[in-house]
VEXLUMFI-765389 format. One record per residue (C-alpha): x, y, z; residue in three letters. Coordinates in steps of 0.2 Angstrom, whole numbers. Each point is the difference from the previous one (the first is absolute). Example, Ala and Ser with C-alpha at 12.3 -4.5 7.8 and 13.67 -1.06 7.14 Angstrom:
! residues 2
c1:c2:c3:rest
62:-22:39:ALA
6:17:-3:SER
***
This chain:
! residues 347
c1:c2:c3:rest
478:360:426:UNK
-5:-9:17:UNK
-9:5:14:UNK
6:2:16:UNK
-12:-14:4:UNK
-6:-15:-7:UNK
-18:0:-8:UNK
-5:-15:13:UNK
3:14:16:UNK
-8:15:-8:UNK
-17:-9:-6:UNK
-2:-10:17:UNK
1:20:9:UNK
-17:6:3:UNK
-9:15:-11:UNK
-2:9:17:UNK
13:3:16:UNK
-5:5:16:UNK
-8:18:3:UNK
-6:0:15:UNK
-17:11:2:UNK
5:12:14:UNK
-7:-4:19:UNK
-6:15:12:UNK
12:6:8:UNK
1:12:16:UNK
1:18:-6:UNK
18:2:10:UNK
5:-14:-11:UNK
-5:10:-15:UNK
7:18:5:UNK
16:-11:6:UNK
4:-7:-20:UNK
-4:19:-6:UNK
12:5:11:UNK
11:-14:-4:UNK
-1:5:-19:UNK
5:18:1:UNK
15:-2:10:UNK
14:4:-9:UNK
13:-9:-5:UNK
16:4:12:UNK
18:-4:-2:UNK
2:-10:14:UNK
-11:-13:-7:UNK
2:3:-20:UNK
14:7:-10:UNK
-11:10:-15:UNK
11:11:-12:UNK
-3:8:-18:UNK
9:-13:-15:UNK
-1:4:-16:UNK
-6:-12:-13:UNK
7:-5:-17:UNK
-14:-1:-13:UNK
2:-15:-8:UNK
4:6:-17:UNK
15:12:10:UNK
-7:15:-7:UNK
-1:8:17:UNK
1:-4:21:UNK
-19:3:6:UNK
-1:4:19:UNK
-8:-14:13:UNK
2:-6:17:UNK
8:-15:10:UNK
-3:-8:17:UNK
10:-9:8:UNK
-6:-10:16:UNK
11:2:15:UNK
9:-17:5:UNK
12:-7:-11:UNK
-2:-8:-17:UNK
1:-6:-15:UNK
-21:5:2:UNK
-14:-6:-12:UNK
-6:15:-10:UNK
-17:6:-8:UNK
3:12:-17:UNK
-19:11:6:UNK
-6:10:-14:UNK
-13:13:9:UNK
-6:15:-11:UNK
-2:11:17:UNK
-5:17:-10:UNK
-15:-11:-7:UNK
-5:-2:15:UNK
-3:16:11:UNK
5:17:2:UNK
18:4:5:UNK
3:-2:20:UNK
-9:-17:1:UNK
14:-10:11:UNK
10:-14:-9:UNK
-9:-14:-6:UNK
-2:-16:14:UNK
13:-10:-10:UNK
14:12:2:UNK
2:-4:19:UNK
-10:-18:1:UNK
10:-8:-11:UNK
16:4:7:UNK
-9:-4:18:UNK
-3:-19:-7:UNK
20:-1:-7:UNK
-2:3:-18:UNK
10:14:-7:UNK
-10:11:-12:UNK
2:12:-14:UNK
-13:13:-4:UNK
-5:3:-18:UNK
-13:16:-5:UNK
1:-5:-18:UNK
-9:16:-3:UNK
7:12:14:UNK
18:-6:-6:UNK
-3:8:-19:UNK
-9:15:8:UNK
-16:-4:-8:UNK
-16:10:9:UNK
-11:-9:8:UNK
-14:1:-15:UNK
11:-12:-8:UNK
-6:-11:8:UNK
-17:-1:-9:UNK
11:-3:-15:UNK
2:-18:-5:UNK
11:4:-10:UNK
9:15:8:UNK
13:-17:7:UNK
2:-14:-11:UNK
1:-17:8:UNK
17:-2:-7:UNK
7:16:9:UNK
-10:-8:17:UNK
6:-18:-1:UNK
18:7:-7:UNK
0:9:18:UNK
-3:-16:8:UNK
13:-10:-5:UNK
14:17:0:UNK
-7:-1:18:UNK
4:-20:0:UNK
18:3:-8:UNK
3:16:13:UNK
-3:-13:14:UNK
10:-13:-6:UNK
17:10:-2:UNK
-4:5:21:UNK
9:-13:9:UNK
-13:1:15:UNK
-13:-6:-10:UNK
-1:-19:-3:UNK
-3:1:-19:UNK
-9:-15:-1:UNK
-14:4:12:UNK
-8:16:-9:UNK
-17:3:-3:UNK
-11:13:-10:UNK
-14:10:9:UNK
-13:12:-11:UNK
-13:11:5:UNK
-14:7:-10:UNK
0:12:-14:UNK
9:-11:-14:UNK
13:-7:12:UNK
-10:-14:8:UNK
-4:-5:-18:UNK
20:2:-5:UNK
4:-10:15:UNK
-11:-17:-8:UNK
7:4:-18:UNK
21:1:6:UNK
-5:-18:6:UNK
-1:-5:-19:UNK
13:-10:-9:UNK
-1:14:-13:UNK
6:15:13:UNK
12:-12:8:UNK
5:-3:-20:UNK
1:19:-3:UNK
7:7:19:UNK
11:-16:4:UNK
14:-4:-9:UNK
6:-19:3:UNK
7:-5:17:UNK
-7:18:7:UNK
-11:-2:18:UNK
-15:-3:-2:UNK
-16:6:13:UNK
-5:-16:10:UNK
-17:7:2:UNK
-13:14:-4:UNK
-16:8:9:UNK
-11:12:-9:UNK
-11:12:11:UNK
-16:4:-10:UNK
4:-3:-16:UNK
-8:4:-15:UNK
-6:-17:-5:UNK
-10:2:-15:UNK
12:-5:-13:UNK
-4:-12:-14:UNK
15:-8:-12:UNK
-4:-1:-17:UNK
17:-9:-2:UNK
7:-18:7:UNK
-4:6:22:UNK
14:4:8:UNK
12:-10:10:UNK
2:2:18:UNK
18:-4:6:UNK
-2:1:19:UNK
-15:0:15:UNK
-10:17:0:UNK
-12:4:10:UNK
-16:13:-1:UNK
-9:10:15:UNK
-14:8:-7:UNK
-17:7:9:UNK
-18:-7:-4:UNK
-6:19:-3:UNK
14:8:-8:UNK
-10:11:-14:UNK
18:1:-10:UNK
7:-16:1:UNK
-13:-13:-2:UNK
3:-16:13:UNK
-11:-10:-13:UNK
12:3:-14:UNK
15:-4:8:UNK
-6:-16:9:UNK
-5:-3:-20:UNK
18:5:-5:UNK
6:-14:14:UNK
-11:-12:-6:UNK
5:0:-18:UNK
19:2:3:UNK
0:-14:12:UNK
-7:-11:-14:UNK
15:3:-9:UNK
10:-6:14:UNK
5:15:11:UNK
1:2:19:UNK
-11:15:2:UNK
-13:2:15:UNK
-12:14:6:UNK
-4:5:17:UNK
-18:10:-2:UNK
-3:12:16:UNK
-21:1:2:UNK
-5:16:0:UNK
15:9:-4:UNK
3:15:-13:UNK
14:8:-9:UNK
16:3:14:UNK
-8:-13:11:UNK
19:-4:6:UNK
2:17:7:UNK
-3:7:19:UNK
-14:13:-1:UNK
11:17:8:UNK
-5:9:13:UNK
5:16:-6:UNK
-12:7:-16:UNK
10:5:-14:UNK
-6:13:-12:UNK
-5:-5:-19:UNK
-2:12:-14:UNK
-21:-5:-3:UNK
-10:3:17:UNK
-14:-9:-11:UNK
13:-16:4:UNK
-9:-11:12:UNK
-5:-15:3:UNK
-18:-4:0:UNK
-9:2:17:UNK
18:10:4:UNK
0:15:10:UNK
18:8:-1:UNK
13:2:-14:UNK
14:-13:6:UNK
11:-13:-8:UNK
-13:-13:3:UNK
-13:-3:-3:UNK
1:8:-15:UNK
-9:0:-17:UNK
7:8:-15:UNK
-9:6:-13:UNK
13:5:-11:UNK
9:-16:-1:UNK
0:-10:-17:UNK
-8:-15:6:UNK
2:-16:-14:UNK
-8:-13:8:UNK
-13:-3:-13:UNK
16:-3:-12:UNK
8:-15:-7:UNK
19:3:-6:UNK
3:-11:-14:UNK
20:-4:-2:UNK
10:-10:-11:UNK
17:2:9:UNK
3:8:18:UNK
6:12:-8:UNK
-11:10:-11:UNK
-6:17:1:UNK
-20:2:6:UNK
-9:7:-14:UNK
-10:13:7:UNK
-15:1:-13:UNK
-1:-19:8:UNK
-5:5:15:UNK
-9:17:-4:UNK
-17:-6:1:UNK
1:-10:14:UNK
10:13:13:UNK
-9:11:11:UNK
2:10:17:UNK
1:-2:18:UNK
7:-14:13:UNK
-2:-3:16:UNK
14:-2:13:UNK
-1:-9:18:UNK
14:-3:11:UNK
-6:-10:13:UNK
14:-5:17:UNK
-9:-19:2:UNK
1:-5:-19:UNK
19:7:-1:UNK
7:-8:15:UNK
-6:-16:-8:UNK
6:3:-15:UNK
19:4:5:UNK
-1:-17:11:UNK
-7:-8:-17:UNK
16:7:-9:UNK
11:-4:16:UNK
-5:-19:0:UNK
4:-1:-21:UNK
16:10:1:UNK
6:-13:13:UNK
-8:-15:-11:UNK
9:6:-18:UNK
14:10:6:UNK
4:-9:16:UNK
17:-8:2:UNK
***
């Protein structure tokens, strides 16, 4: 099948977009972006309601949630997979994208593959506790859901992952083999996709895959779960085969670099959770020492699809991660995703 855009555009874009490394700024400019961040979202500026989702093989309607940006449309819309109870304990406000995207025009629909089935949060840990053919398959049921809404321009859509699986599902739904499986001919198709930390340390033993359309990867140099180094790897050898795929490294940053540090300290079940050199149990910093950490592994796949073996992985797993939100590296971030939104999803 063809790319959404030739060979000659994708090899000429650089290996590496724009991540700005983040200026001082005055500590009122850093307490106005928390507050900015924990606002929540309000009617009068976004219409947010409970849909329920079709599965995509219509064996059941799975609950998520859709924004709408105030204004009229038809609006550009982003499909955001975010796997909030792998995040945090229960309280923590919504995530940024919720209200920010809105705020920049994009309608956007919310997508806890894990929160959705009801899985606890140990699931998370679990490669294999989602497959990726139940995560990209809620991608595109996300796509097909936006497509039948006639305020959403169907041909401007995009696909945004966060961590835990979902980044990675986010870079493998841009395949021609889960646009073969998930898009039956003449069906919409996303124009674009961005993947928030993925997990990047994937090697195909089969022909590489395929990218269709532009993605786009933010990752953090010191992120201890999802090595920077392995993805701007991943970029390089997926570019070679033609694919428009660029990186954006934040120096210094660690895992949940995108997210506003709260002022408010939210309790976790280990008081031994804290980040080196830390001094009170809160959201971040954060280290956990109970989280399966597989950094040191290489996944080895000869379709999208398979299942991880987890005798594969046994030796090389281990324990404990750190986490660092950080208000500087964020703010750049989101304008970083705001500048390629408007660049692949623009009019």
């Amino acid at each position: 099948m063809s790319k959404s855009s030739s060979n000659t555009a994708a090899n000429s874009a650089p290996l590496y977009f724009r991540a700005g490394a983040p200026a001082a700024r005055m500590l009122a400019v850093l307490m106005l972006l928390r507050s900015i961040a924990l606002v929540p979202v309000t009617a009068a500026e976004t219409a947010c309601s409970e849909v329920a989702l079709e599965r995509p093989d219509h064996s059941a309607h799975l609950p998520v949630e859709l924004c709408i940006p105030a204004g009229n449309g038809p609006f550009a819309a982003v499909v955001d997979l975010r796997p909030r109870i792998c995040e945090g304990p229960i309280g923590i406000p919504p995530s940024w994208e919720q209200s920010t995207l809105p705020a920049w025009g994009y309608a956007v629909l919310v997508i806890d593959s894990f929160a959705m089935r009801r899985l606890a949060p140990g699931a998370c840990d679990d490669l294999n506790s989602l497959t990726t053919r139940q995560m990209v398959g809620d991608a595109y049921a996300g796509l097909e859901f936006l497509t039948r809404d006639s305020r959403i321009d169907r041909k401007r859509v995009a696909l945004l992952g966060f961590v835990s699986g979902l980044a990675t599902a986010t870079l493998l739904a841009d395949t021609a083999e889960a646009r073969e499986v998930f898009a039956p001919k003449d069906a919409a198709l996303f124009r674009a996709f961005f993947a928030f930390s993925p997990y990047c340390n994937l090697e195909f033993t089969g022909a590489p895959p395929r990218l269709y359309a532009p993605a786009r990867i933010f990752v953090g140099e010191k992120d201890d779960l999802e090595p920077a180094s392995r993805c701007v790897d991943l970029v390089g050898f997926l570019k070679a085969g033609g694919a428009d795929l660029q990186v954006a490294v934040y120096p210094d940053a660690e895992a949940g670099f995108d997210t506003i540090p709260p002022d408010t300290n939210y309790p976790l079940p280990d008081r031994t959770a804290l980040h080196p050199g830390g001094t009170t149990v809160s959201t971040h910093p954060q280290y956990s020492p109970w989280t399966r950490n597989f950094a040191n592994c290489t996944i080895r796949l000869k379709s999208i699809f398979d299942i991880v073996d987890a005798g594969e992985v046994a030796g090389c797993a281990r324990r404990g991660a750190h986490a660092q939100g950080n208000a500087e590296t964020a703010d750049q971030a989101r304008r970083d995703l705001k500048a390629q939104l408007e660049l692949l999803v623009g009019e």
